[in-house]
MDAnalysis code that builds the backbone (N, CA, C; Angstrom):
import MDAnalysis as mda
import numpy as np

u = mda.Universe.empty(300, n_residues=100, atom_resindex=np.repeat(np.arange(100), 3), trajectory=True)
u.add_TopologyAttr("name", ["N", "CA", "C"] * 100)
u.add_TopologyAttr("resid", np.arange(1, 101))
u.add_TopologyAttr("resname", ["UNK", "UNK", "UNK", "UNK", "UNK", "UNK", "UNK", "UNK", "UNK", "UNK", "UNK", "UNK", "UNK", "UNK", "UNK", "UNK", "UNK", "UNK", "UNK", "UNK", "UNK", "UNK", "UNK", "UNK", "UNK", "UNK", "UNK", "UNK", "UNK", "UNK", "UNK", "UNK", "UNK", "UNK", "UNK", "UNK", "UNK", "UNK", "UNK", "UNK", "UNK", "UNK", "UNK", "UNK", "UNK", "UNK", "UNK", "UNK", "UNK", "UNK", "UNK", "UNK", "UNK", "UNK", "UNK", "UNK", "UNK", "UNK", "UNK", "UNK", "UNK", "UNK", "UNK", "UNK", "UNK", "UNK", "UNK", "UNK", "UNK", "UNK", "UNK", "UNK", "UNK", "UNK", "UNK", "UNK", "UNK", "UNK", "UNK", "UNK", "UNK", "UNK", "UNK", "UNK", "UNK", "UNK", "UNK", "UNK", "UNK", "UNK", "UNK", "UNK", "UNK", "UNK", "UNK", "UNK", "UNK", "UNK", "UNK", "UNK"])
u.atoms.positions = np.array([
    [136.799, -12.917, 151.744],
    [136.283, -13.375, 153.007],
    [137.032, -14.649, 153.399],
    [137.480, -14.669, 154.591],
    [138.344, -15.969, 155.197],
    [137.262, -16.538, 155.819],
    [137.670, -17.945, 155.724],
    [136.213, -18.814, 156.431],
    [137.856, -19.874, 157.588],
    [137.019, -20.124, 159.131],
    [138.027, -20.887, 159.540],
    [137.423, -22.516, 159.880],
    [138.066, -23.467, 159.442],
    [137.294, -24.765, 159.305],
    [138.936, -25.745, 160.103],
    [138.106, -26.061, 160.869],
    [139.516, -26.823, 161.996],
    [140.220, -25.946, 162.236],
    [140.339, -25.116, 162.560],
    [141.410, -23.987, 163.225],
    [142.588, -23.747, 161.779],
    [141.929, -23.694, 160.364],
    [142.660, -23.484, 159.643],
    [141.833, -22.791, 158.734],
    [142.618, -21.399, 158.414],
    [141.735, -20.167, 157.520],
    [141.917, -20.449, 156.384],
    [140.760, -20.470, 155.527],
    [141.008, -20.935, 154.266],
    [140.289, -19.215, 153.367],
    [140.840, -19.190, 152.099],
    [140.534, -17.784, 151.524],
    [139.513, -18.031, 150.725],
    [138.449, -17.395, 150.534],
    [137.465, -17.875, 149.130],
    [137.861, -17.245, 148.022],
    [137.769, -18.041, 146.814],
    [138.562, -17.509, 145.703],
    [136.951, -17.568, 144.972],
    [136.621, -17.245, 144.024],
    [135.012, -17.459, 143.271],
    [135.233, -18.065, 142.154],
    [137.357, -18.191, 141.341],
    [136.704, -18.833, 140.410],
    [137.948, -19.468, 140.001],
    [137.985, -20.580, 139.951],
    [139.354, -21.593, 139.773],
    [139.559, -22.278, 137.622],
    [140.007, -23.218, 137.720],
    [140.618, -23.931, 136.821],
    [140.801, -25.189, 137.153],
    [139.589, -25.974, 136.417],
    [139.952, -27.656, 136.565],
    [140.475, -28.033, 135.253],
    [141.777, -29.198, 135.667],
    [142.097, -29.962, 134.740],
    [142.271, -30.948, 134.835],
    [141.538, -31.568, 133.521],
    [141.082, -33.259, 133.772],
    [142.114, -33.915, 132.920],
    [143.183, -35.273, 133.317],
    [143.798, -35.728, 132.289],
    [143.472, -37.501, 132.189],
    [142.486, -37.965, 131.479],
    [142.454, -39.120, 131.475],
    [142.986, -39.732, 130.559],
    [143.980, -40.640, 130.776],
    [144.424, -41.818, 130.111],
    [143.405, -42.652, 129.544],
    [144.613, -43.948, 129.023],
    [143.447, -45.074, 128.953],
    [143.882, -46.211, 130.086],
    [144.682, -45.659, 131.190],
    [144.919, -46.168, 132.630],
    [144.424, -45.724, 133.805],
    [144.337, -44.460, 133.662],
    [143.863, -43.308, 134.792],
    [143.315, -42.180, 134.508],
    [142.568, -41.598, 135.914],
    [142.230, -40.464, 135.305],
    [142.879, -39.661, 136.843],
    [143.297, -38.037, 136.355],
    [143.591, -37.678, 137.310],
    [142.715, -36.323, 137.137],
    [141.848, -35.587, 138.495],
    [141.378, -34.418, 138.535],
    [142.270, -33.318, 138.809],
    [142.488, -32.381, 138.700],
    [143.469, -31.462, 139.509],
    [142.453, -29.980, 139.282],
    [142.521, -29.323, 140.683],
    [141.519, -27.882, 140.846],
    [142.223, -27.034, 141.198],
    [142.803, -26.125, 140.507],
    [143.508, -24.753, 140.625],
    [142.872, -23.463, 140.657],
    [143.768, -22.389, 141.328],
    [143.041, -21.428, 141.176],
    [143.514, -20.429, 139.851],
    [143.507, -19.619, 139.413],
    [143.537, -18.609, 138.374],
    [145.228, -18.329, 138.669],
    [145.921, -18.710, 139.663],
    [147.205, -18.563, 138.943],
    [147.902, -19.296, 139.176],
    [147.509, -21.196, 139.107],
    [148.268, -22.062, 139.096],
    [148.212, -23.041, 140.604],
    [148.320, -22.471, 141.459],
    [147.957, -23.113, 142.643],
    [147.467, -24.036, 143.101],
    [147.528, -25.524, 143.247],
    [146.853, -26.412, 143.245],
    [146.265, -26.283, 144.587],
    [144.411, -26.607, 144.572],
    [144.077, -26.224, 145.513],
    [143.312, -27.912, 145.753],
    [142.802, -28.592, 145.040],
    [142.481, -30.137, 145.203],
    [142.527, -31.244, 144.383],
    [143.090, -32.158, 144.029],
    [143.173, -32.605, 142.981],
    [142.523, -34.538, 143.476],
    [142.336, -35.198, 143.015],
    [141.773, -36.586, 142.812],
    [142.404, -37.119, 141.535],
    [142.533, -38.997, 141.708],
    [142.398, -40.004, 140.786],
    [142.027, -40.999, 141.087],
    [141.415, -41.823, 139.965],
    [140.985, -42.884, 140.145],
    [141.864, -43.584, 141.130],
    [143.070, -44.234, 141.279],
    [144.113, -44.754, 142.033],
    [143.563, -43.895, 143.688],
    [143.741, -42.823, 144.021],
    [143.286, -42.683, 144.769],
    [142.542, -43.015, 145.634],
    [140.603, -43.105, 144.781],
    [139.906, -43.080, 145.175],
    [139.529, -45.071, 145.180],
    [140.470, -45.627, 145.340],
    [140.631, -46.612, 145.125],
    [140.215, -47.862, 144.234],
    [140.466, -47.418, 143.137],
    [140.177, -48.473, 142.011],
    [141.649, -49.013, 141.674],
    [142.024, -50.296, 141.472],
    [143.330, -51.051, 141.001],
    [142.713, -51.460, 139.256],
    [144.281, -51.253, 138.923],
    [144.219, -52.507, 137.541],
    [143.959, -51.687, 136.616],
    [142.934, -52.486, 136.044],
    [142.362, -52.123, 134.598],
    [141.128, -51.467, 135.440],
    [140.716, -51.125, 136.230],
    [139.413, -50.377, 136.389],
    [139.636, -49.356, 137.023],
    [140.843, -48.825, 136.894],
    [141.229, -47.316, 136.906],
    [140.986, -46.249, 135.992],
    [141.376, -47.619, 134.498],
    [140.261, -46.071, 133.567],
    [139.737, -46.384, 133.093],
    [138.153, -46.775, 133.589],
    [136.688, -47.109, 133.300],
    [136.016, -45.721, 133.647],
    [134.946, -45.265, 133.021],
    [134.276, -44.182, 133.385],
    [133.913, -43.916, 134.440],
    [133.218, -44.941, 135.387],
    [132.878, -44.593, 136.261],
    [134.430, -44.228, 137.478],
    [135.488, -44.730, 136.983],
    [136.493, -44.310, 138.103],
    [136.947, -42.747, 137.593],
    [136.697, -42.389, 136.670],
    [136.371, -40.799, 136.364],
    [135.758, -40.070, 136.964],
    [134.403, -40.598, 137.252],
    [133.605, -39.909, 137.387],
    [133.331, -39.645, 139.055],
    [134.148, -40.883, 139.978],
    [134.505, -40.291, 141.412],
    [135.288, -39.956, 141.268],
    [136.453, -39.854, 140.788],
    [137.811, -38.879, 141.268],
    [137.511, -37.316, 140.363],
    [136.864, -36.926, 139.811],
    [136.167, -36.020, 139.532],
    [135.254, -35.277, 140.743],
    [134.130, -36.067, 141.016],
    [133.679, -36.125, 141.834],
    [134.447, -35.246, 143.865],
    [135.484, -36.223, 143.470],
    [135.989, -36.056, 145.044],
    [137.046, -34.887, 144.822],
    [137.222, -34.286, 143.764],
    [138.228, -33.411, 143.498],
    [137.682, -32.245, 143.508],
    [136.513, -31.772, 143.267],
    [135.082, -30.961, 143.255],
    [134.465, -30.567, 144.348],
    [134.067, -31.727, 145.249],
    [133.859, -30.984, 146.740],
    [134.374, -30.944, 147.323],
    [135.894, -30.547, 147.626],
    [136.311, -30.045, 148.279],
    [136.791, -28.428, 148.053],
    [136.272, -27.907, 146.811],
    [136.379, -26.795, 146.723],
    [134.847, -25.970, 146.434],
    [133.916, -26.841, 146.151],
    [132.933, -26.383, 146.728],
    [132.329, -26.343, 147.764],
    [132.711, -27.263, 148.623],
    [132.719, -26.902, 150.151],
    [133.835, -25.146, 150.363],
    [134.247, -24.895, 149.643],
    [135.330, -23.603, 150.392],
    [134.814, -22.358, 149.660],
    [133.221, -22.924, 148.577],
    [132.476, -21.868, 148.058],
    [133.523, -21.153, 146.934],
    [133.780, -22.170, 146.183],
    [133.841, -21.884, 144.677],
    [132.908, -21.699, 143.911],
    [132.836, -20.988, 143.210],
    [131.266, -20.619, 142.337],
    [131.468, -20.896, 140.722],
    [132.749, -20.177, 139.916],
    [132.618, -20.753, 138.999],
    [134.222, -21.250, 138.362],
    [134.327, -21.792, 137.600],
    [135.682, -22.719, 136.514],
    [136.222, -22.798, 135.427],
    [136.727, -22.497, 134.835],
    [137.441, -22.708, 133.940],
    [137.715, -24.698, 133.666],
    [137.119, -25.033, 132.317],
    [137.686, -26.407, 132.462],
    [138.916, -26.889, 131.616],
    [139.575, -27.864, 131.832],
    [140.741, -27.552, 130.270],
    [140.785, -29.221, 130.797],
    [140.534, -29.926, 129.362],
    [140.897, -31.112, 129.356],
    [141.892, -31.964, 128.445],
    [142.719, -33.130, 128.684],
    [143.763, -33.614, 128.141],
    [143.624, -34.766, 128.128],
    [143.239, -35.362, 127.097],
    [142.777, -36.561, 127.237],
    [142.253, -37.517, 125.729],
    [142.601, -38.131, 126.009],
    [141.968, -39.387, 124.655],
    [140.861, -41.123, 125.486],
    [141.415, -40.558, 126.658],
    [140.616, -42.047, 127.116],
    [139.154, -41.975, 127.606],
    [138.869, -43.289, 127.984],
    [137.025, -43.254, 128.485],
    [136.661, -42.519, 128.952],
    [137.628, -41.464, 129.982],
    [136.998, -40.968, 131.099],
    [137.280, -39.390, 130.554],
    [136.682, -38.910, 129.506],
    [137.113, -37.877, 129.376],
    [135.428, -37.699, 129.351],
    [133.924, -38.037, 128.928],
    [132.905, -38.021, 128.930],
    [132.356, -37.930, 130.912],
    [132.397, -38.389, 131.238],
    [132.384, -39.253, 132.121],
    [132.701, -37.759, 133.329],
    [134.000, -37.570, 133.060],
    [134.088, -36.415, 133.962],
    [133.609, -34.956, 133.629],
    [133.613, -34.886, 132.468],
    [132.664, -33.687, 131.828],
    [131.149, -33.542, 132.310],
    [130.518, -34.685, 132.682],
    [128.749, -34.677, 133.418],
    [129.448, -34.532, 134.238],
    [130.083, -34.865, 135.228],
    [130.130, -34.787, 136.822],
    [130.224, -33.179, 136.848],
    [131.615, -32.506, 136.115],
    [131.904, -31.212, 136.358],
    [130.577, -30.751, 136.721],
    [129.818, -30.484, 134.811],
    [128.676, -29.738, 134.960],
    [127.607, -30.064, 135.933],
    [127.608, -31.184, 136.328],
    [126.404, -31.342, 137.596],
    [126.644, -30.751, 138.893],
    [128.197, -31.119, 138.985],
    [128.581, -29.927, 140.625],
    [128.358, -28.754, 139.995],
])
């Protein structure tokens, strides 16, 4: 089913692939679909945190956050998660996932 949002058709896919890679500088979200496709991705830097409070949990846990609805707004239903990571924000974005 095509949905059109601003005069731009977007496809519903039902079931993607998030991958989370937090540092102990950053964290970056990235939301793919099942064959690679980057369809939204977020980071802390992004979502505007500088410095050293780029990889604090909570800057995980919005660029997580903001990387998430925008594909559940396009009615994603379910994910695949795959994470890479040793830093703070590897907890941190794991609740957010499961709560969206």
């Amino acid at each position: 089913m095509d949905v059109v949002i601003n005069d731009i058709i977007t496809t519903r896919i039902p079931k993607g692939v998030i991958h989370a890679q937090a540092s102990f500088n950053n964290t970056i979200v990235t939301v793919t679909d099942v064959w690679g496709q980057v369809i939204s991705w977020s980071s802390a830097g992004t979502c505007g945190f500088k410095g050293t409070r780029k990889g604090t949990p909570f800057a995980a846990q919005t660029a997580a956050g903001n990387a998430i609805r925008v594909v559940i707004d396009q009615g994603r239903q379910r994910a695949e998660i795959m994470i890479k990571c040793p830093g703070l924000g590897r907890d941190a974005t794991l609740r957010t996932i499961r709560r969206s």
